[in-house]
MIMARVO-732369 format. One record per atom (N, C-alpha, C): x, y, z. Coordinates in pm, whole numbers, padded with zeros to 5 digits, always signed. Atoms other than C-alpha are relative to their C-alpha. Layout:
BEGIN
XYZ;...
// end
This chain:
BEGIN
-00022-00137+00041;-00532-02161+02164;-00131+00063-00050;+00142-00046+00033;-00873-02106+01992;-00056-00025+00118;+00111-00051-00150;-01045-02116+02358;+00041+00156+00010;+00003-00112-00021;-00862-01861+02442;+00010+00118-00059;+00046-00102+00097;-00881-01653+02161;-00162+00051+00010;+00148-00007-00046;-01250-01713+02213;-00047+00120+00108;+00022-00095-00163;-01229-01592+02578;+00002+00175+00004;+00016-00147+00023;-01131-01277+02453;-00096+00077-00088;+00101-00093+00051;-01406-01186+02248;+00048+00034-00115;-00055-00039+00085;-01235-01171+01946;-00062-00086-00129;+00053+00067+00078;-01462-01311+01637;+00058+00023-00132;-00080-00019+00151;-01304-01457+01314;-00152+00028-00102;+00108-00046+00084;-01520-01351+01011;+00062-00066-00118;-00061-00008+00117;-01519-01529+00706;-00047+00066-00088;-00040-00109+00104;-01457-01386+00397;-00079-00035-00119;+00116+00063+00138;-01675-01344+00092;+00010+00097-00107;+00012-00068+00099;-01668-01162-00244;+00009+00134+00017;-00027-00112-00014;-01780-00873-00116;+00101+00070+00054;-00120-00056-00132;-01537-00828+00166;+00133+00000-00118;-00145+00042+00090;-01234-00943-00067;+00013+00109-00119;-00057-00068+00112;-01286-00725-00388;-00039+00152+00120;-00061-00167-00078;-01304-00372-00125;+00100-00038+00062;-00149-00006+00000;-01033-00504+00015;+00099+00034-00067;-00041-00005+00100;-00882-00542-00300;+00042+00138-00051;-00001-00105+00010;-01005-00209-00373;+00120+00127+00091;-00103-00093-00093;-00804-00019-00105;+00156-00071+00020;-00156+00046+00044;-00495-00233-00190;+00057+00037-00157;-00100-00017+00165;-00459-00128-00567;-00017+00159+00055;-00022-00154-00005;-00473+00244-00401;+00092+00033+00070;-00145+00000-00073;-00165+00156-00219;-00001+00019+00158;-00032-00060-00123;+00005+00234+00098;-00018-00143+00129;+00023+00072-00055;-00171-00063+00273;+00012-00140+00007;+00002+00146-00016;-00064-00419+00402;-00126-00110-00026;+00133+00082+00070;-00322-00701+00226;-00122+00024+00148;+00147-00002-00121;-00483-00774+00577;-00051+00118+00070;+00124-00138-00088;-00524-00396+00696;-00055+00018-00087;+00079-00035+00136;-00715-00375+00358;-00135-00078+00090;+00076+00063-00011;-00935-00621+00505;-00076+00026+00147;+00050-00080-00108;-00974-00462+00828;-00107+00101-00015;+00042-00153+00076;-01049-00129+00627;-00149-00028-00029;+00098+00078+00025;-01297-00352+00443;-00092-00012+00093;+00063-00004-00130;-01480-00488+00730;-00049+00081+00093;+00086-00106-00085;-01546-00188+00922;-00074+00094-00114;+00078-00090+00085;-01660-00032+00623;-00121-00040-00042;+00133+00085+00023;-01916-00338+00572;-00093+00050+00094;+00043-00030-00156;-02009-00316+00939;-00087+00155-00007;+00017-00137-00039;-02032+00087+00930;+00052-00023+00133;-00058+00047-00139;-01798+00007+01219;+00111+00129-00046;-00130-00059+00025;-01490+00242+01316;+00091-00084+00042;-00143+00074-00043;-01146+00114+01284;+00099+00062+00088;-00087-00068-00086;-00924+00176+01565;+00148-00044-00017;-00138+00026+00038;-00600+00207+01494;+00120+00136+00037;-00090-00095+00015;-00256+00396+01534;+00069+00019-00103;-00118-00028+00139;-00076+00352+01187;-00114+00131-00097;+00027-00143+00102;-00066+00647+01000;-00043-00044-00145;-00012+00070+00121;-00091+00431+00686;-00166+00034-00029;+00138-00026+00052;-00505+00470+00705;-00053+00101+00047;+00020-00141+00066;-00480+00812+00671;-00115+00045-00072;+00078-00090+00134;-00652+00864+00332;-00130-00102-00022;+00176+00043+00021;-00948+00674+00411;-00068+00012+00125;+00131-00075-00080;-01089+00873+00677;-00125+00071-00030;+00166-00076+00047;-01364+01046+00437;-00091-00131-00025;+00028+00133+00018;-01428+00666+00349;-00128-00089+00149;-00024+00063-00170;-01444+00531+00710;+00034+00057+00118;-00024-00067-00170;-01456+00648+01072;+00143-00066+00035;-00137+00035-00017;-01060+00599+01169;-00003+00070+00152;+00010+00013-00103;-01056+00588+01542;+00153-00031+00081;-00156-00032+00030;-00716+00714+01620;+00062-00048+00162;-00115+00045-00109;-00460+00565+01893;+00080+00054+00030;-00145-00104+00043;-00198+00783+02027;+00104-00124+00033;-00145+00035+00007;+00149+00647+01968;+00072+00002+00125;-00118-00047-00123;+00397+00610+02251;+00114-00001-00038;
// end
């Protein structure tokens, strides 16, 4: 299963202080599931945009580039 996780280009990242307390951060401001905190996190390390369709990371588009999905 990790090959083909591999195959796809999909890299795990571990996790470190910094990453964990902004996570943290955008979980005591609600609304968000632990690991999309850590998503949130992560592209915000990066200066990466998060692509996503949940409406849930809304209120951290002045934050973070939110790279919107339409819904079907």
């Amino acid at each position: 299963m990790v090959k083909e996780i591999r195959e796809l280009g999909i890299e795990a990242v571990a996790v470190d202080w910094a990453l964990a307390r902004q996570a943290a951060r955008y979980k005591a401001r609600g609304g968000l599931a632990y690991a999309d905190c850590f998503a949130a996190a992560l592209a915000s390390a990066w200066n990466a945009p998060l692509v996503t369709s949940d409406p849930d990371f809304k209120f951290l588009e002045k934050e973070i580039e939110v790279r919107w999905l339409r819904r079907r």
